[in-house]
ZAMARGU-4260 file (C-alpha; in steps of 0.2 Angstrom, whole numbers, plus 5000, padded with zeros to 4 digits):
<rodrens>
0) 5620/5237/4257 | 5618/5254/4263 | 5610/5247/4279 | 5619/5233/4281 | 5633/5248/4283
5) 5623/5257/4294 | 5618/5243/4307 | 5638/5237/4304 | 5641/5255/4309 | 5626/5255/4325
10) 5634/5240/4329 | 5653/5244/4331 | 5648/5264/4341 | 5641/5251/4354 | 5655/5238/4354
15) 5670/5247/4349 | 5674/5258/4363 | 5674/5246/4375 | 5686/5236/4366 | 5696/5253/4362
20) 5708/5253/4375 | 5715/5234/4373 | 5699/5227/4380 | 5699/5210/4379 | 5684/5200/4372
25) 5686/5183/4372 | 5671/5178/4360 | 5655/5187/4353 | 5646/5173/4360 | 5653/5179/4378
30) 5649/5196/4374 | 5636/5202/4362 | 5619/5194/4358 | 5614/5184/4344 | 5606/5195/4337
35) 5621/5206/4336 | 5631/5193/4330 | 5620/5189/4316 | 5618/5204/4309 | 5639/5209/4313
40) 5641/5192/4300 | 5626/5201/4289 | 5637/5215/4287 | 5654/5207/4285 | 5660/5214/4300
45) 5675/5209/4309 | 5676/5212/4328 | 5697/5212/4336 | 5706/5219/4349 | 5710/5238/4350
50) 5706/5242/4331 | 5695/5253/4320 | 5682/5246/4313 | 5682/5243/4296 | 5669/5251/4282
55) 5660/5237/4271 | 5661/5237/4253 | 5648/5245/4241 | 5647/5237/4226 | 5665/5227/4221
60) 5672/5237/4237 | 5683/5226/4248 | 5679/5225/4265 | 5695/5230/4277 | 5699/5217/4291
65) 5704/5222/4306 | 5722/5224/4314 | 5729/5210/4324 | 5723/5211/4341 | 5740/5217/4354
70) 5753/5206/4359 | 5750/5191/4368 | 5730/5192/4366 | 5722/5183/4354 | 5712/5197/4342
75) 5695/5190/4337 | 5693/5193/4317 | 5675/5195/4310 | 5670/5178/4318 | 5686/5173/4324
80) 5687/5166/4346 | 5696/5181/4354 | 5714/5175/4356 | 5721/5171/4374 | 5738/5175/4378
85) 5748/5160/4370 | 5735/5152/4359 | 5731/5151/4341 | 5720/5166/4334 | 5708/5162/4323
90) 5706/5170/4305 | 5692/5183/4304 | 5679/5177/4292 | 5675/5185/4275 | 5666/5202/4274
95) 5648/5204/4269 | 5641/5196/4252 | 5645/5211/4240 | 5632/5217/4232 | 5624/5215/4213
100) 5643/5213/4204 | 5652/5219/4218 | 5667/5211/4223 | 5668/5202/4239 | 5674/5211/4256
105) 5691/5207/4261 | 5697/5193/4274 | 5698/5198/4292 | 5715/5200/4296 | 5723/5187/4305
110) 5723/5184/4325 | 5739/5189/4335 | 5754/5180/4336 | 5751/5166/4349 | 5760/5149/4350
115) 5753/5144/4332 | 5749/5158/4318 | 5731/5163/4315 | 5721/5157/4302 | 5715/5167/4287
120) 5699/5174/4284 | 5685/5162/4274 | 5681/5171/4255 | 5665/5177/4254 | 5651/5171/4246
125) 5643/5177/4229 | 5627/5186/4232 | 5614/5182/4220 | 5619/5187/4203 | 5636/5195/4210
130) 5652/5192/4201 | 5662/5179/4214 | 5670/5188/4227 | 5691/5188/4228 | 5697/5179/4244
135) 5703/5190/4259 | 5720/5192/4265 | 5724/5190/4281 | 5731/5204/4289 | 5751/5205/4294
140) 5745/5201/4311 | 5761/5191/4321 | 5760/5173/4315 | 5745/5174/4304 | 5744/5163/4287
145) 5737/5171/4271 | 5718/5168/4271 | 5713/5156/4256 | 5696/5163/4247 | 5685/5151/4242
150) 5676/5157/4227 | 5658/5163/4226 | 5646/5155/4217 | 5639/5162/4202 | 5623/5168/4202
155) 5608/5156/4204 | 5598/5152/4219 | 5600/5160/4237 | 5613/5154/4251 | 5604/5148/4269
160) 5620/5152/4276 | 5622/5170/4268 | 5610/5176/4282 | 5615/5177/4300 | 5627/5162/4295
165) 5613/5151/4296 | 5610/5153/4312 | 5626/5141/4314 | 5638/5143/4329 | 5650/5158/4321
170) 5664/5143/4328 | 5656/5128/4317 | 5655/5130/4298 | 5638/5133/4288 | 5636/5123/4272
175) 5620/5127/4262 | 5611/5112/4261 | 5593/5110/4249 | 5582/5111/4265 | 5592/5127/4272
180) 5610/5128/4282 | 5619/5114/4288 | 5631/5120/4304 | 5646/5110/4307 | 5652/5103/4325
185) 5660/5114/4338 | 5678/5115/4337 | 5689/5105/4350 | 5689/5112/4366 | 5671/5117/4364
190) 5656/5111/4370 | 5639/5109/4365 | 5633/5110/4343 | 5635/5123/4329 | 5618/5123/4327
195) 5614/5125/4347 | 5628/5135/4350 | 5648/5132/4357 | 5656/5133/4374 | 5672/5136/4378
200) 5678/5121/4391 | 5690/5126/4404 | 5700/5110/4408 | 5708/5119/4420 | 5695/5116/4431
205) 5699/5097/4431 | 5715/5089/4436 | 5724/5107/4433 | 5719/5104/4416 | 5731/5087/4417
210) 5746/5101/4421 | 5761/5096/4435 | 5753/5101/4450 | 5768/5113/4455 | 5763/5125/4438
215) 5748/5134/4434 | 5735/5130/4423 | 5727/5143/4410 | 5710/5141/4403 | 5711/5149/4384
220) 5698/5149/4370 | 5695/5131/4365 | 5711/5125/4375 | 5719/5127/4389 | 5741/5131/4393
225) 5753/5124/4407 | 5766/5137/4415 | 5783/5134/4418 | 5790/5123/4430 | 5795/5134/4445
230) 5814/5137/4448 | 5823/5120/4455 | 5812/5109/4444 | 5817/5104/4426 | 5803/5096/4411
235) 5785/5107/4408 | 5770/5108/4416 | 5763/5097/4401 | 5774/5084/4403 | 5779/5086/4422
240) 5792/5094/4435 | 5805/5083/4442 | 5813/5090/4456 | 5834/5095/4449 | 5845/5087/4463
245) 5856/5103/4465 | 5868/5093/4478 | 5872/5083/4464 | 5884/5095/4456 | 5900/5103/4465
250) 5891/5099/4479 | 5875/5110/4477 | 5890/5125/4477 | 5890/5121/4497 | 5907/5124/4504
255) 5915/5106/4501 | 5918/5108/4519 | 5898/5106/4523 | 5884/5095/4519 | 5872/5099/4503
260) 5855/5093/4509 | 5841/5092/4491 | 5827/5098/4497 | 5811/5098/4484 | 5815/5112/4472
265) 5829/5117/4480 | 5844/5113/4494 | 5852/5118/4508 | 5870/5122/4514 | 5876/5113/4531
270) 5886/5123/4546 | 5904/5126/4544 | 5913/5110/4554 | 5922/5116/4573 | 5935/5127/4568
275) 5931/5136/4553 | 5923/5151/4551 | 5904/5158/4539 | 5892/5148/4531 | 5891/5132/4523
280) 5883/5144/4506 | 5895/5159/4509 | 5910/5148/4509 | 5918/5142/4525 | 5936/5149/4532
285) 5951/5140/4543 | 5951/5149/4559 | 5969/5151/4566 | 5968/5146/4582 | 5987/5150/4584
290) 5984/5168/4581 | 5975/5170/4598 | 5983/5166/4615 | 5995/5155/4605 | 5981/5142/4603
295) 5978/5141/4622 | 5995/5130/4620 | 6007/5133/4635 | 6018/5148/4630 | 6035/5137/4632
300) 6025/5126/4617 | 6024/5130/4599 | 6006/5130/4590 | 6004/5124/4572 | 5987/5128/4563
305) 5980/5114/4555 | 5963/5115/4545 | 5949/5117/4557 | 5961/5112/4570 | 5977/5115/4579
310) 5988/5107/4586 | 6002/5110/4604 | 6019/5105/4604 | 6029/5095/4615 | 6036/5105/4631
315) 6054/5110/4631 | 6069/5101/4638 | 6067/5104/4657 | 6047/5105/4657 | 6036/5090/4662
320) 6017/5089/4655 | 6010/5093/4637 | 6008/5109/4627 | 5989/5106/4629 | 5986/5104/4647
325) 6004/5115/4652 | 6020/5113/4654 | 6027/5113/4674 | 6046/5119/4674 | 6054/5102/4683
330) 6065/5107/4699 | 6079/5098/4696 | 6088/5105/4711 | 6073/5094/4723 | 6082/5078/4717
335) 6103/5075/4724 | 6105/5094/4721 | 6102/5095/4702 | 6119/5083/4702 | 6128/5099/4707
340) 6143/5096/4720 | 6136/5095/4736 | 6146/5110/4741 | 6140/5122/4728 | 6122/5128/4728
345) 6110/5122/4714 | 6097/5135/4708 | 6082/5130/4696 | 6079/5140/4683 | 6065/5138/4670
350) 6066/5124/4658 | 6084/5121/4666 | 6097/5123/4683 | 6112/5131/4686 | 6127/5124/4698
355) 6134/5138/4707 | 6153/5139/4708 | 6163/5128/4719 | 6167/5139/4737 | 6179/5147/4739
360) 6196/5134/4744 | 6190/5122/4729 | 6196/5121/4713 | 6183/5113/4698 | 6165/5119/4696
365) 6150/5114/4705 | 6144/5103/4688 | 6160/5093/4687 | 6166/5092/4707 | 6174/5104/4720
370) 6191/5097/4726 | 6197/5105/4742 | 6214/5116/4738 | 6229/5111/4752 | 6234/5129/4754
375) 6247/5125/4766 | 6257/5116/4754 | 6263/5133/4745 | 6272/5145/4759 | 6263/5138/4773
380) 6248/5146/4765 | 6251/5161/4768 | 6253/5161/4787 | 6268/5169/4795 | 6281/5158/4797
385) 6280/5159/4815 | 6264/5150/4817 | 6255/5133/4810 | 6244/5132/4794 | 6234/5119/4794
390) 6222/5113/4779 | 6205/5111/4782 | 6192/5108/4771 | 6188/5120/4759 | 6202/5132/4768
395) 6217/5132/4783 | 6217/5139/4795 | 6234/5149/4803 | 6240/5146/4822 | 6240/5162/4835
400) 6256/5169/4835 | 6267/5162/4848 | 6268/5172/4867 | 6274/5191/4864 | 6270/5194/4848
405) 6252/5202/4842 | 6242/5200/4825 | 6237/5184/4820 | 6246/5168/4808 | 6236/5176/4794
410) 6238/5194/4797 | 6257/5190/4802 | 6266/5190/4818 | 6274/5206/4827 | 6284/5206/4842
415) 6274/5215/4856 | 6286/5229/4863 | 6277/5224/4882 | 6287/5238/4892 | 6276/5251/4878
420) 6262/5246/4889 | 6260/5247/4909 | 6280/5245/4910 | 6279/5228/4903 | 6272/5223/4918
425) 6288/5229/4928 | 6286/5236/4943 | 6284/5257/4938 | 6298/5258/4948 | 6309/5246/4937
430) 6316/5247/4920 | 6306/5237/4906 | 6319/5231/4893 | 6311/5222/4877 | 6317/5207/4870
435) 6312/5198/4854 | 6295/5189/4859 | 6298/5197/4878 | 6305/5208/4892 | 6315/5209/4906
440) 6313/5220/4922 | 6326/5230/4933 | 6328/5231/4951 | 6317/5238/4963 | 6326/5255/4970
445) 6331/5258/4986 | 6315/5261/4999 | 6309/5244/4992 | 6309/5227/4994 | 6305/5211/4981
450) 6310/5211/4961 | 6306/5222/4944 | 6292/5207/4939 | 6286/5203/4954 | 6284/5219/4960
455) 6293/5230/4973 | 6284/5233/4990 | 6289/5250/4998 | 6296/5249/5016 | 6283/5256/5026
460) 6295/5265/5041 | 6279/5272/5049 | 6275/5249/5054 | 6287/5253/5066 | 6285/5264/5081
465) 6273/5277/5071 | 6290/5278/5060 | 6299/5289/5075 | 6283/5303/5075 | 6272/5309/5088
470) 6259/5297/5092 | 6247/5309/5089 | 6253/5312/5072 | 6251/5302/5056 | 6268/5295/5048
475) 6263/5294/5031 | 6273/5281/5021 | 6278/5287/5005 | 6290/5281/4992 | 6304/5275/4999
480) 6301/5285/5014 | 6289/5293/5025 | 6283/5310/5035 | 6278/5314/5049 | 6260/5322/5048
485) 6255/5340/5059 | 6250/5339/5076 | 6231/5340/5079 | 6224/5357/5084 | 6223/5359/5102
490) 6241/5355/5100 | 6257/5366/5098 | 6274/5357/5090 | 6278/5346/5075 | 6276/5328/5074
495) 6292/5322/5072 | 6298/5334/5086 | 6283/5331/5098 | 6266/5339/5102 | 6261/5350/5117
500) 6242/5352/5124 | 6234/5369/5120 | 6219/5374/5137 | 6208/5383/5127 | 6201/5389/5142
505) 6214/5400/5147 | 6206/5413/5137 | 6189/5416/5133 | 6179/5403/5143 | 6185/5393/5126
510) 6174/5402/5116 | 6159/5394/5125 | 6143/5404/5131 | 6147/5413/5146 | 6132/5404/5155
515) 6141/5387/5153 | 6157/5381/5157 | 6173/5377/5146 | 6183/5362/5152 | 6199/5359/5145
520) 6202/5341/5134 | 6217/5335/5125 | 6219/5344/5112 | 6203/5352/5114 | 6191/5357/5126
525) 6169/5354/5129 | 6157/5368/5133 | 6142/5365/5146 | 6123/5363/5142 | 6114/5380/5143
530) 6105/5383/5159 | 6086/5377/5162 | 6074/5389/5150 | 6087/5395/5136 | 6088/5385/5120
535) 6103/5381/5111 | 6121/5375/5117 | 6138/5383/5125 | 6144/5379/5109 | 6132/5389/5098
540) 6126/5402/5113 | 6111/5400/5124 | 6096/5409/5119 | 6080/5407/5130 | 6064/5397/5122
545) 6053/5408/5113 | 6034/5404/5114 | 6030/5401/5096 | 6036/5400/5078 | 6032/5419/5072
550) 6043/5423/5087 | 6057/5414/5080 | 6055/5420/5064 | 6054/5439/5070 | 6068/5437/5083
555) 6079/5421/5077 | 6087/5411/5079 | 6079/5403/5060 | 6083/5391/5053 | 6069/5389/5039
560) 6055/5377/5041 | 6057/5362/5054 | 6055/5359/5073 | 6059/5370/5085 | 6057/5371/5104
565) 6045/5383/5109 | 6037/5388/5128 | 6021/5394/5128 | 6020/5400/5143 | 6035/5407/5146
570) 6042/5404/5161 | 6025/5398/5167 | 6023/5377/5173 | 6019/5373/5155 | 6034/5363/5148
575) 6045/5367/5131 | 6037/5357/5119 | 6045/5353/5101 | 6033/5359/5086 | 6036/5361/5067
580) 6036/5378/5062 | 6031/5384/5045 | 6044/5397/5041 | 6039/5399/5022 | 6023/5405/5025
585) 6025/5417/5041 | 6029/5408/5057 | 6014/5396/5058 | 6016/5383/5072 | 6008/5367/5069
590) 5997/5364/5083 | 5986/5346/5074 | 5994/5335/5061 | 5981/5320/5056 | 5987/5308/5041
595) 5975/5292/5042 | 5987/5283/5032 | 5997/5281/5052 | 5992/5265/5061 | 5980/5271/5072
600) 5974/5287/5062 | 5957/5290/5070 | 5960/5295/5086 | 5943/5299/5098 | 5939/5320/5099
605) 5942/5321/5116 | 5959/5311/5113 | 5965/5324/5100 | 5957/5340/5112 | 5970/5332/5125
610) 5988/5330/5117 | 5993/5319/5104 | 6011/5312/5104 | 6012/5298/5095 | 6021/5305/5080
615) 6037/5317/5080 | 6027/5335/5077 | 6023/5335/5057 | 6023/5315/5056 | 6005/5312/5055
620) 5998/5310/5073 | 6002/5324/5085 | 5992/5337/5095 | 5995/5352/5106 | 5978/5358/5106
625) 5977/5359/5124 | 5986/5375/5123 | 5979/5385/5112 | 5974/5398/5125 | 5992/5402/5124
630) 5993/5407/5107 | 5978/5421/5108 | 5985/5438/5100 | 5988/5453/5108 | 5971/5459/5101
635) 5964/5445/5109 | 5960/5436/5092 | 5965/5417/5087 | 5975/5418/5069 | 5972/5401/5060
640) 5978/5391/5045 | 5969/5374/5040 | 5980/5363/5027 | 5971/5350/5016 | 5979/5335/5008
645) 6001/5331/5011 | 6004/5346/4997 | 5995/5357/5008 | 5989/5367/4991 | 5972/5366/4996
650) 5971/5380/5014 | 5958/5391/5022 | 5966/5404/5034 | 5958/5416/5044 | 5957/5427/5061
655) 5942/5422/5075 | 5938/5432/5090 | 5931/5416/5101 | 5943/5402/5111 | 5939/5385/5099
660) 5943/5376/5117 | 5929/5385/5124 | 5915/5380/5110 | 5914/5398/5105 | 5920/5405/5086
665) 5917/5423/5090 | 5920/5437/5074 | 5928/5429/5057 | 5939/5439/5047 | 5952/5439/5034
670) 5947/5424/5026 | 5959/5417/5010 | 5956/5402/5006 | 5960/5390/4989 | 5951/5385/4982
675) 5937/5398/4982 | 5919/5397/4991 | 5925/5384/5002 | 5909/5378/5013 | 5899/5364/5024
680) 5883/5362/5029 | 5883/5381/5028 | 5895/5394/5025 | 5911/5394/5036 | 5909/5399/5053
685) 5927/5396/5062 | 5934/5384/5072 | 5926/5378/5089 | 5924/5361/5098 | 5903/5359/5098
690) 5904/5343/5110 | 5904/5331/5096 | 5911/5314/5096 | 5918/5314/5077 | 5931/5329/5078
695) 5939/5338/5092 | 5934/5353/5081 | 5925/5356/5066 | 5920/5371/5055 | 5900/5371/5056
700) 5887/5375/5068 | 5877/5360/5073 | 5879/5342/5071 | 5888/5344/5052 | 5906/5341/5056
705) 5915/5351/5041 | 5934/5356/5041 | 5934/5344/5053 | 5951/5344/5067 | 5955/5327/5074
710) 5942/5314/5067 | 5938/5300/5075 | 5934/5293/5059 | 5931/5292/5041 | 5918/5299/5031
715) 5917/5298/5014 | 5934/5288/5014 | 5945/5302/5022 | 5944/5317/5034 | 5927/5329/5027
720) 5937/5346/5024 | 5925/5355/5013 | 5908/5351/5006 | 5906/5362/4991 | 5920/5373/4983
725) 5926/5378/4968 | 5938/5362/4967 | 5919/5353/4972 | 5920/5344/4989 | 5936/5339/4998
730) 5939/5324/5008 | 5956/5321/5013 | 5970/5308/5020 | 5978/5322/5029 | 5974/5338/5038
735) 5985/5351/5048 | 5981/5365/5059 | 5991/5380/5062 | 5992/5394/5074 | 6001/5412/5072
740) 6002/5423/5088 | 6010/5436/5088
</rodrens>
């Protein structure tokens, strides 16, 4: 006994703590050798899930099974298959054979609750001469049945199946048999012989174990378990899964706006339908269209939400189309004006039209008719009485007022007071008398001849015989007379008493020039021409020529810029000649005028060096340059004064010492000029006639031909006066040259 306790003891150090800690063993044949088995049954020794091993008995001690393995494993009792989750537990078998009159060991305590309750432990068995042993009780494990104890034999011969239980399979039953241990067959679900040894068949490994397909299959100790049916199936894996047909109650829970579609182990919801809003699972919603843009309806139309739809009015009286594709305001107005009076204007409006009222002069309204009001039936409508209303449609119309009177038939008549205004029409020197609607005139006065309205007509007395004055008086009619006028100057008297000659030469000469003679004229008298060589007239005075303009303007008579007759030579053979004489600039005579806008304004040098006359001096083609030795200054110098363009605002005056007739230019001074730095080919060197045929003079030396005087013809478009200046280059239309002597 005492080493059955001891190898029990070995035995459990190695095994328990691996099972300490709710290790599963599924059998002893899984885990531990025979040999260990053997002698655990030797020993009495019951093997379970998570529990202290319990001490075998000495003699008539119980053994103590072990506690039930933890929930939902199958504990394994002395011999017991280790329980699987949902399978029967097996009772743990009885403890060791007590020894000599000990009593047995106690049952194994019975396997966890599974699907079915464990079985109890097997009693033990009387050891030779021992008293029988008490049956074991199964332990309070979940589900487990009292164990029944078989009772031990009395003393007598020895049990084969005492030791090592036979050698039988601890799953098969050992009976004791005359020639040794007889081991019963494997337990269903179990392969193989007691006596060979069992094996646990996993029929999971065939057909899933004959569970539905769609649940899992669990091998356990001798059997096998089918799972649930997954969620959407109804039935048990056993017996087999149909799928549950959701759609076929409250429509699968769908909105029953959708379609509920089974679909194996489960459904789905359809879309909402056009015009609802979410999900077919969530619940569909009516979506008002009205709320937004009135539908898309026309405005004039009134939308009504229906479910999943809407729907548009009909447009409005005065509206043509539908509320769905619009509604088009109608113009009644386009057809026979709206039915408004044809005199009143119609004017569309929306959804309707409006007739205008009937014009003024009608009476109704423009919807029901416009008649035309007589207005001349009620005090001649208003005209003044002295005129004629007549209708007309829609009005009257009142006649002018009849002759002398003003205003009109409407405004009313009033009698025009015609002597107010230019005498009536009288003659002024009539009465004007008014009348009702006219006038009447007077009688001319005395002095006049014809009537108040047609008009009196003075008697002219001076129509016959001057009227009685001298002849070389004026009569002078007037109203109703006449006078006589003064007589004349040169004449003494009165026109109506007579005139008398006046000689004015009696005294004075007249008041001629004493170099000419006064000859006496009716009532006047004529002075002679001044003598040969004096300018001027008996009239004015004689005054001999002088011989230039700065002599005229020093010694008179002046009379401002013009021509003037001057004698150059004094009282030599030369000729008076008329020039133009610049008065505003200091007495310049005008010796060359050129303007090439005069037919024939070129003229050849030589023509120009001669005398030019074809013009009246300062006209555009004159010349006195042939006498330009007379005009030499008492210091013998040659005082010019060249005019560009007909403004004569462009100049160049200076002083020379040399003759230009001759072809000499001598010594320049007092030089002005405008604009400044006037020049030519070269700077300016005076006037003097080089022999050239273009100009009769010319400002350069050389063949350049530069405020040129008298061209014979253009350069550059005009007359070349200056080259380079201030201004740049001028070429003119017209160029004069003047002379100062003095």
């Amino acid at each position: 006994m005492e080493i059955a306790q001891s190898s029990c003891l070995r035995v459990w150090g190695r095994v328990g703590p691996i099972l300490d800690g709710s290790v599963e063993i599924l059998t002893f044949k899984r885990e531990v050798s025979l040999r260990a088995m053997r002698l655990l049954a030797l020993c009495s020794f019951t093997v379970f899930v998570a529990a202290s091993c319990g001490g075998g008995g000495g003699a008539g001690e119980t053994g103590t099974g072990g506690t039930a393995g933890g929930g939902g494993t199958h504990a394994t009792g002395g011999k017991g298959g280790s329980a699987m989750a949902g399978a029967t537990g097996t009772g743990g078998a009885a403890g060791a054979t007590p020894g000599t009159g000990g009593a047995a060991g106690a049952a194994g305590p019975g396997g966890a609750a599974g699907e079915a309750p464990g079985t109890g432990g097997t009693a033990g068995v009387a050891d030779d001469g021992g008293a029988a042993g008490v049956g074991g009780e199964a332990d309070a494990g979940a589900g487990g049945g009292a164990g029944t104890g078989t009772a031990g034999a009395g003393g007598g011969a020895v049990d084969s199946c005492a030791t090592n239980h036979g050698g039988c399979d601890p799953l098969v039953t050992c009976t004791p048999g005359s020639n040794g241990a007889v081991c019963g067959n494997c337990p269903s679900g179990y392969t193989g012989t007691g006596a060979t040894g069992c094996t646990d068949v996993n029929e999971c490994a065939t057909n899933n174990g004959g569970c539905d397909a769609l649940t899992t299959c669990t091998n356990t100790p001798g059997g096998f378990t089918c799972g649930s049916c997954p969620s959407g199936y109804t039935g048990g894996g056993s017996s087999g899964c149909m799928d549950i047909n959701e759609c076929a109650t409250n429509n699968g829970g769908c909105d029953p706006h959708t379609t509920c579609t089974n679909t194996a182990g489960s459904f789905s919801c359809g879309s909402c339908p056009s015009g609802y809003t979410g999900t077919g699972a969530a619940g569909c919603t009516d979506v008002n269209e009205c709320a937004t843009n009135n539908g898309g309806c026309d405005p004039h139309t009134t939308c009504t939400n229906t479910p999943g739809g809407f729907t548009c009015g009909a447009c409005p009286s005065g509206y043509m189309g539908t509320g769905a594709t619009g509604c088009t305001d109608i113009d009644e107005c386009a057809t026979n004006n709206g039915g408004c009076d044809a005199l009143t204007t119609c004017t569309n409006m929306a959804g309707g039209f409006m007739c205008g009222p009937c014009p003024s002069g009608y009476m109704g309204t423009g919807a029901t008719g416009c008649t035309d009001v007589n207005e001349c039936a009620t005090n001649n409508g208003g005209c003044d009485p002295l005129t004629t209303c007549t209708n007309m449609p829609g009005g009257f119309m009142c006649g002018g007022c009849p002759m002398g009177y003003t205003g009109g038939g409407s405004t009313g008549c009033t009698d025009v007071n015609e002597c107010a205004t230019n005498n009536g029409g009288c003659d002024p020197l009539t009465t004007c008398t008014n009348i009702a609607g006219s006038f009447t005139c007077g009688a001319c006065p005395s002095g006049y001849t014809g009537t108040g309205s047609t008009g009196c007509a003075d008697i002219n007395e001076c129509a016959t015989d001057n009227g009685g004055c001298d002849p070389l008086t004026t009569c002078t009619n007037t109203v109703g007379s006449f006078t006589c006028g003064a007589c004349p100057t040169g004449y003494t008297g009165t026109g109506s008493t007579g005139c008398a000659d006046i000689n004015e030469c009696a005294s004075n000469n007249g008041g001629c020039d004493p170099l000419t003679t006064c000859t006496n004229t009716a009532g006047s008298r004529t002075c002679g021409a001044c003598p040969t060589g004096y300018v001027g007239t008996g009239e004015t005075g004689c005054v001999q020529y002088r011989k230039n303009c700065y002599d005229y303007l020093q010694n008179g008579p002046n009379t401002g810029d013009g021509l003037y007759t001057i004698d150059t030579d004094g009282s030599g053979a030369k000729p008076p000649v008329q020039v133009y004489c610049d008065m505003t600039n200091g007495g310049w005579t005008q010796i060359l005028d050129q303007d090439i806008g005069v037919s024939g304004g070129y003229l050849a040098a030589a023509t120009w060096r001669g005398g030019v006359a074809t013009t009246a001096p300062n006209a555009g083609q004159w010349s006195i340059l042939d006498r330009i030795a007379d005009f030499q200054n008492t210091d013998l110098t040659f005082e010019f004064r060249l005019t560009y363009n007909a403004a004569e605002t462009s100049f160049i005056q200076w002083s020379q010492t040399g003759n230009p007739a001759s072809g000499t230019r001598g010594t320049l001074s007092g030089i002005t000029q405008s604009p400044a730095n006037q020049s030519g080919c070269g700077a300016f060197a005076g006037l003097a006639n080089d022999g050239q045929a273009e100009s009769a003079w010319d400002g350069d030396v050389g063949g350049c031909w530069w405020f040129a005087v008298g061209s014979s013809g253009p350069w550059g478009g005009g007359i070349p006066s200056v080259n380079s200046s201030a201004a740049g280059q001028i070429v003119t239309t017209r160029s004069r040259l003047y002379v100062r002597g003095r």
